[in-house]
C-alpha positions in Angstrom: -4.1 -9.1 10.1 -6.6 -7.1 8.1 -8.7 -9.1 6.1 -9.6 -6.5 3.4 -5.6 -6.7 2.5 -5.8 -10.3 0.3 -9.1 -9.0 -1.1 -7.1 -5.5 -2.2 -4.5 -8.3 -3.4 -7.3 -10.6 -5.2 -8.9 -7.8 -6.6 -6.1 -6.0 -7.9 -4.7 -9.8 -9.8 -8.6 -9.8 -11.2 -8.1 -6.5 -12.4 -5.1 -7.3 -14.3 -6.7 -9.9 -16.0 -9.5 -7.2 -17.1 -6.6 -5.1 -18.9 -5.9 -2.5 -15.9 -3.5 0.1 -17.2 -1.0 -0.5 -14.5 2.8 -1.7 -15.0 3.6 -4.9 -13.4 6.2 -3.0 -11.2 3.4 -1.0 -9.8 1.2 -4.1 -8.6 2.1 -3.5 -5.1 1.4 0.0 -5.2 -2.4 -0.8 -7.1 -2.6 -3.2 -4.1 -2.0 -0.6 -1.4 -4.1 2.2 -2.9 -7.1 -0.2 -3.4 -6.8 -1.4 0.4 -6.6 2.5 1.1 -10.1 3.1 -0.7 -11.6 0.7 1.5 -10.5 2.5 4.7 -12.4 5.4 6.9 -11.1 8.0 4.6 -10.7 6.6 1.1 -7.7 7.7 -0.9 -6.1 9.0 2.0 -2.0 9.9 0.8 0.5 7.5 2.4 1.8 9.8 4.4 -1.6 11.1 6.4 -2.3 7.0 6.2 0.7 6.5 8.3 -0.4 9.2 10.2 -3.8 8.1 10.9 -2.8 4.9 11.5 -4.3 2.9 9.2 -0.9 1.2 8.3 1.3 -0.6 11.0 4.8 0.3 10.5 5.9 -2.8 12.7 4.0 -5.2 10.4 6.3 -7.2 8.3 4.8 -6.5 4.8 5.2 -2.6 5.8 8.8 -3.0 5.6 9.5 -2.7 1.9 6.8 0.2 1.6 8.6 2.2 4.5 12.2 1.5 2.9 11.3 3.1 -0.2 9.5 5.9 1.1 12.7 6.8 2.9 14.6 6.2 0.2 12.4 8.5 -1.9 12.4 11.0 0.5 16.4 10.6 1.5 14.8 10.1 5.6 17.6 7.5 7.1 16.4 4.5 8.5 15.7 4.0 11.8 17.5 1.5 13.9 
């Protein structure tokens, strides 16, 4: 529901077309920390993101983000 997420998303596709250094795997994660710039603290870490709020763990699109932070950090996943 935030509109600055499809311009993170635009913005990060028109950066790929300028050459950005990034790995195609790590799209999503240039997409995330671009929307994070734009916020009231910019380059916040996830995890004081999460914290602050700025990212809606019962939003859909969170899922995948908050699956493989617990899988990186071996948290189980909550019912």
């Amino acid at each position: 529901q935030d509109n600055l997420w499809p311009h993170a998303q635009e913005s990060t596709q028109q950066a790929i077309t300028l050459n950005a250094r990034f790995t195609k795997p790590d799209t999503a994660k240039a997409e995330l920390h671009t929307w994070l710039a734009w916020q009231e603290k910019p380059g916040i870490p996830y995890g004081q993101a999460i914290t602050a709020k700025f990212l809606d763990s019962h939003v859909e699109e969170v899922a995948p983000f908050l699956q493989w932070i617990s899988r990186l950090l071996n948290i189980p996943p909550k019912p």
